[in-house]
C-alpha positions, 0 to 999 in steps of 0.5 A: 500500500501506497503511504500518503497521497500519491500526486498521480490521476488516471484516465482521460475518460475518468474523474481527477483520481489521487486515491492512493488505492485506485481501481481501473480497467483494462486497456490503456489508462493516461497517468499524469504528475499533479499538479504540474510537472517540475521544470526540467525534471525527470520521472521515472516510473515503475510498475509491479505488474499487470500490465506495461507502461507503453508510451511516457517514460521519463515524463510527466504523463504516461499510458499504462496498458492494463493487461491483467486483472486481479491482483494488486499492482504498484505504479511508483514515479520518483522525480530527479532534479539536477541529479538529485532524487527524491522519495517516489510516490505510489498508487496501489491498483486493482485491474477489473474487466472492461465492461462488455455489453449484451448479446442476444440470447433469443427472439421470438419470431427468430426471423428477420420479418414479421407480418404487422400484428405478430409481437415480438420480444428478445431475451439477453445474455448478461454483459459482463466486467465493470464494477457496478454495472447494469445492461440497459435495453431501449426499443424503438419504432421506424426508424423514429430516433426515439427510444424507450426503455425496454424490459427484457422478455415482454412483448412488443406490439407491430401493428401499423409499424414497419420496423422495430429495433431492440438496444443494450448496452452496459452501463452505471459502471463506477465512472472513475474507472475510465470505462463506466458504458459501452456503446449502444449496440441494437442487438434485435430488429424485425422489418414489419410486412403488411398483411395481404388479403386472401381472397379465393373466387371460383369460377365455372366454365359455365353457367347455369347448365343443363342438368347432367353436364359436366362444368369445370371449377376454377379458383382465382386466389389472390396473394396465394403465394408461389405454391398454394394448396387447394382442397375442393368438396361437395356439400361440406363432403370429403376432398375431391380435389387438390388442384387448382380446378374441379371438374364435376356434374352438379346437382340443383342445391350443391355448395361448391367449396375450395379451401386455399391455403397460402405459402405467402408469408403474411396473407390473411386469413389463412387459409381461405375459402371460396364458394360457389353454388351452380345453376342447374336446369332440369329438362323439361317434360314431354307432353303425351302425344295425342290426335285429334 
């Protein structure tokens, strides 16, 4: 331990610091004589361990590369002045991670787009290194700039949005340390897609028509997607088609029916179904044959 106060502060980032015990984080610290430096002195430094003094020897100010934390390391300067020394002065320092921000642990949906009404939320792995920190999230709306603040794991609403960003970072660190927050970093985004309409219409070759012919069904389906599925019944019956069309005989009274379902990602409802009921004549009775 260092006796008395030593005449050193650390960290362009951090507050003035003469604490004869001091804590820092890794990475480069500036250390400087206080209050100003002795005209046509010259400083020697000298330090015990974890880390190694990189640029400054011989002067006032100097940059020490933290490089390992734990420990208890002694960073000592003694002045020489026309060939004469005097006693150093010393700081006692502990070496502490730099704080690292959070990642993302999991998103729900997992994908990059979403279809507008699904919410969304994410969860985090923890930041770490610092002392006193804390991770912070914020969320934000099409690209607005303004940002909320977000807890982890709830739900956020997508309706009528086209965009949505999670943020984290880590931050509240003790701000003497020189590295008291990492950046904000957005670590969870969905690109909203509006939802489209699935309509399915059915058309007939012709109609009406006489009772007994054959008539061809077709399903005019709109935002179906590349690769739509059909399934066409008669009367609510089993599956009789699986095709786009359906060629049957219908009866006076049937419901023709085709269910669509959609590869489209965000059509809606899915699936639909279209309906058709068919005109159908019956033939007309012939009157007896009679002479007069």
């Amino acid at each position: 331990m260092a006796a008395g106060l030593a005449l050193l502060w650390a960290g362009a980032a951090a507050q003035q610091n003469q604490d004869p015990v001091q804590t820092v984080c890794m990475g480069n610290q500036e250390y400087h004589v206080d209050p100003s430096p002795i005209p046509g002195a010259t400083y020697t430094w000298s330090l015990s361990g974890g880390g190694n003094i990189i640029a400054g020897n011989e002067s006032s100010t100097i940059i020490v590369d933290w490089t390992t934390p734990g420990g208890l390391y002694t960073l000592s300067v003694f002045t020489t002045v026309d060939g004469c020394s005097g006693p150093p002065k010393s700081v006692d320092v502990t070496v502490v991670e730099s704080p690292v921000g959070p990642t993302l642990l999991s998103k729900i949906p997992p994908g990059m787009t979403v279809c507008d009404g699904t919410p969304v939320s994410a969860t985090f792995n923890p930041g770490t290194g610092g002392i006193g920190c804390s991770d912070e999230f914020e969320y934000s709306y099409d690209n607005s700039g303004t940002w909320l603040s977000y807890t982890e794991g709830s739900q956020l609403a997508t309706t009528g949005h086209t965009l949505v960003e999670i943020r984290g970072r880590r931050a509240g660190c003790n701000a003497t340390l020189g590295c008291n927050e990492t950046p904000w970093v957005v670590l969870a985004s969905w690109t909203v897609m509006q939802a489209l309409p699935l309509t399915v219409t059915i058309t007939a070759s012709a109609d009406p028509v006489c009772e007994g012919t054959s008539v061809t069904y077709t399903a005019v389906v709109q935002n179906g997607g590349s690769s739509p599925t059909y399934a066409w019944r008669v009367n609510g019956g089993p599956i009789v088609s699986t095709t786009n069309t359906y060629t049957y005989t219908p009866n006076n009274g049937d419901l023709i029916t085709c269910e669509v379902l959609s590869n489209e990602p965000c059509s809606s409802p899915n699936p639909a179904t279209g309906s058709f009921v068919p005109g159908v004549t019956p033939p007309p009775n012939t009157s007896d044959i009679w002479h007069n």
